[in-house]
C-alpha angles and dihedrals in degrees: 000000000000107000124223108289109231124198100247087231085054107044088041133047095187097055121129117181102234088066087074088046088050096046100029094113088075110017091068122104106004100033107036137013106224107208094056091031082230127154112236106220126191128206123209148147119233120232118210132178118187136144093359097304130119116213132172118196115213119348106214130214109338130199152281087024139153099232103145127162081050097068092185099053089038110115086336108187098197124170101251114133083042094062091039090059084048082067100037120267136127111199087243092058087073118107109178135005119212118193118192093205139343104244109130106267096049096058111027088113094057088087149028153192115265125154091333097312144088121241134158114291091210101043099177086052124110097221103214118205129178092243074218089069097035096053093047098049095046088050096046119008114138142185118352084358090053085057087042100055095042098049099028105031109031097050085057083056097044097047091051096244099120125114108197112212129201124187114330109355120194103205094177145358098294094006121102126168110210130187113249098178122184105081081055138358103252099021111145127195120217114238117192115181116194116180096291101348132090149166138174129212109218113180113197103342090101110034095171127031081232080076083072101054087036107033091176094065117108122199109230082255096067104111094194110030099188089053093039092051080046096052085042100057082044103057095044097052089057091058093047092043094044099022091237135160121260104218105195127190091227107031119127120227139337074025105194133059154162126258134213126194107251096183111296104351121023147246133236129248108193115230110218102170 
């Protein structure tokens, strides 16, 4: 699904338009329209199946939702459990759950519509949530993420369906949940490990793949700056150091990559496979 387009200026307060001029090559046409200088975002879940478990990272918008004043997200009917049967997935295959974070467009699948209620759409599914996140969201949410919690997040607890997590977190042989706090307080990344082979499933702490080539850069959404550049740096230095794939929430395709070091901040290199 086509994420909301941001003005650069506006998704980032550290933009300066020669950057697109340095790095148009490659930002045209996934990553930034050029005639309205805005960032294309994508928004996607991850589907991972290891060890005999099914997981799905982040589940997007949803449907049927009261998301005004966001007219594009508002009672959305998408296509997503239709897309999820083309590859192969029926909404009871689904094991576990993981969302990064609770803001609205990471949870929105948690839930449907069914006879003037909202339960969970994966009903088999453990739903695992960061109780940092939990906690803060249910203290202080506002607006669209106030809706959100409270269609897409409480029916899970109430259901029964929620794993709390605290600190590093090891859900399965090869797979550790970490906190990676600075988008929001009690984000976490997914990190599977399989022989030589590894990947990490970073949520929002990267919106734009620019974040890459300028990690400190924060996206206007970071609620605490210091801790989002530090979770940043953090996260970049795994995939150099274990060559593994970023696996971002808003990237546009092919949507991961590896990254390589390229002095103080680092390069991309597109995975195609």
């Amino acid at each position: 699904m086509a994420g909301p387009a941001f003005r650069l200026s506006t998704l980032f307060p550290d933009w300066d338009e020669t950057i697109f001029h340095v790095h148009e090559d490659w930002l045209v046409p996934h990553y930034v329209n050029p005639e309205k200088m805005t960032a294309l975002l994508n928004m996607h879940s991850w589907i991972l199946q290891f060890n005999g478990q099914t997981i799905l990272v982040d589940t997007c918008i949803g449907n049927d939702k009261d998301r005004m004043p966001a007219e594009k997200w508002h009672q959305v009917q998408s296509p997503y459990l239709e897309r999820l049967a083309q590859a192969g997935f029926e909404p009871e295959d689904i094991d576990m759950v993981m969302c990064t974070h609770l803001h609205v467009d990471h949870v929105g699948w948690n839930t449907r519509l069914l006879g003037g209620r909202w339960v969970p759409t994966f009903p088999n599914a453990k739903y695992i949530f960061s109780r940092t996140e939990f906690e803060h969201f249910q203290a202080n949410a506002a607006d669209m993420d106030r809706i959100s919690f409270d269609d897409s997040v409480l029916p899970i607890i109430e259901h029964g369906l929620a794993e709390m997590t605290d600190g590093n977190h090891v859900l399965g042989e090869g797979l550790l949940l970490e906190p990676a706090p600075g988008h929001t307080p009690g984000h976490v990344t997914l990190t599977l490990e399989a022989g030589n082979h590894t990947a990490i499933f970073t949520g929002d702490i990267l919106h734009h793949p620019l974040q890459i080539h300028y990690p400190h850069w924060n996206s206007r959404f970071c609620s605490l700056p210091d801790e989002a550049r530090t979770s940043r740096r953090r996260v970049l230095e795994y995939c150099v150091e274990r060559d593994a794939l970023l696996m971002p929430a808003h990237f546009g395709p092919p949507h991961c990559c590896k990254i390589d070091r390229a002095g103080e901040a680092y390069s991309i290199r597109w995975y195609q496979n």
